[in-house]
N, C-alpha and C positions, 0 to 999 in steps of 0.2 A: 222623773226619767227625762232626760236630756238625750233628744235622736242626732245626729250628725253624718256626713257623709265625705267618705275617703278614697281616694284613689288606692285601690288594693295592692297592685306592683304584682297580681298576677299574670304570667302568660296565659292569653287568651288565646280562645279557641272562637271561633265565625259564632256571632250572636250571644256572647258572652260580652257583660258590662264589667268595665275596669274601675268601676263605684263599687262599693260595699257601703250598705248603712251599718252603723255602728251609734249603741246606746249607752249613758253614762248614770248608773243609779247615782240620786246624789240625797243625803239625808242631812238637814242643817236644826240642829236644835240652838234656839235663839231664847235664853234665858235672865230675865230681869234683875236687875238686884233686889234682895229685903230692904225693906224699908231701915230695919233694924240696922243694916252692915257700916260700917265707915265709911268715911268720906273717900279712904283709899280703894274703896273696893267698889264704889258706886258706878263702875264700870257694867255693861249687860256680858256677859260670857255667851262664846258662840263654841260650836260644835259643828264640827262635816264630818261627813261619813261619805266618801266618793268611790261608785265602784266604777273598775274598768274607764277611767278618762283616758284621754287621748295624749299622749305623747307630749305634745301643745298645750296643754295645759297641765300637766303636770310641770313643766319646765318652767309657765308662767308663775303659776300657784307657787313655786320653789325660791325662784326670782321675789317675791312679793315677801315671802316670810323670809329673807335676808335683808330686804328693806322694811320691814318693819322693827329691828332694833333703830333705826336711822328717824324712822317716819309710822307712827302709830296708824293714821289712815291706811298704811299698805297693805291691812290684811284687818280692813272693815267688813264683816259680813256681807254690803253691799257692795264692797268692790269682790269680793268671793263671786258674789251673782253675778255681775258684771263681765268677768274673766269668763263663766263657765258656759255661760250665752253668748257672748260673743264667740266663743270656741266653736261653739255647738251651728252657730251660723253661717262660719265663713266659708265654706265650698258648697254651700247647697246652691248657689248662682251658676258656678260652674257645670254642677251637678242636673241643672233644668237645662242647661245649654247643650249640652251631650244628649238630653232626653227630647228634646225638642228638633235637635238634626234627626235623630234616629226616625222622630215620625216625619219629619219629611223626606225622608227617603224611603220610610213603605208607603208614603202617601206617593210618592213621583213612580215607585215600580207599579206598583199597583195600575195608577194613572198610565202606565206606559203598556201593562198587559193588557188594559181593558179596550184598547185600540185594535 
């Protein structure tokens, strides 16, 4: 389970956050080849099972499997992981910035009733 975090685009009401967290089940079965199989097939077979991703990454993921007729690396298991962690990271920054004004500002009211 992959958490991330979105700007929701709802209108807000006084005390309501314009974050939503948002979570991506992701299931990857990463299978070896028999030892028995040819030398053509000597490749490992991977498998995702992605629920609910985020916009962003389905566009990357999409982008990835058209370059992979071009380029066999584009759609390596590890670049799967890669794409879905990086997805899963990139506004939690912005996301503590918002969360970190908000306490300083019940910290300054607060600071400012107890006067």
């Amino acid at each position: 389970m992959l958490r991330r975090v979105e700007l929701n685009g709802r209108e807000l009401t006084d005390g309501q956050s314009p974050w939503s967290i948002r979570q991506t089940g992701v299931y990857h079965r990463l299978s070896a080849p028999s030892p028995a199989s040819s030398p053509d097939t000597q490749k490992p077979k991977s498998m995702y099972l992605l629920i609910a991703p985020s916009e962003s990454a389905e566009t990357q993921i999409g982008y990835c499997l058209q370059m992979s007729n071009k380029y066999e690396e584009a759609m390596s298991p590890w670049n799967m992981h890669r794409l879905l962690i990086a997805d899963s990271l990139k506004n939690w920054k912005d996301y503590m910035v918002f969360l970190d004004d908000q306490l300083r500002e019940q910290v300054r009211l607060s600071s400012f009733q107890g006067n």
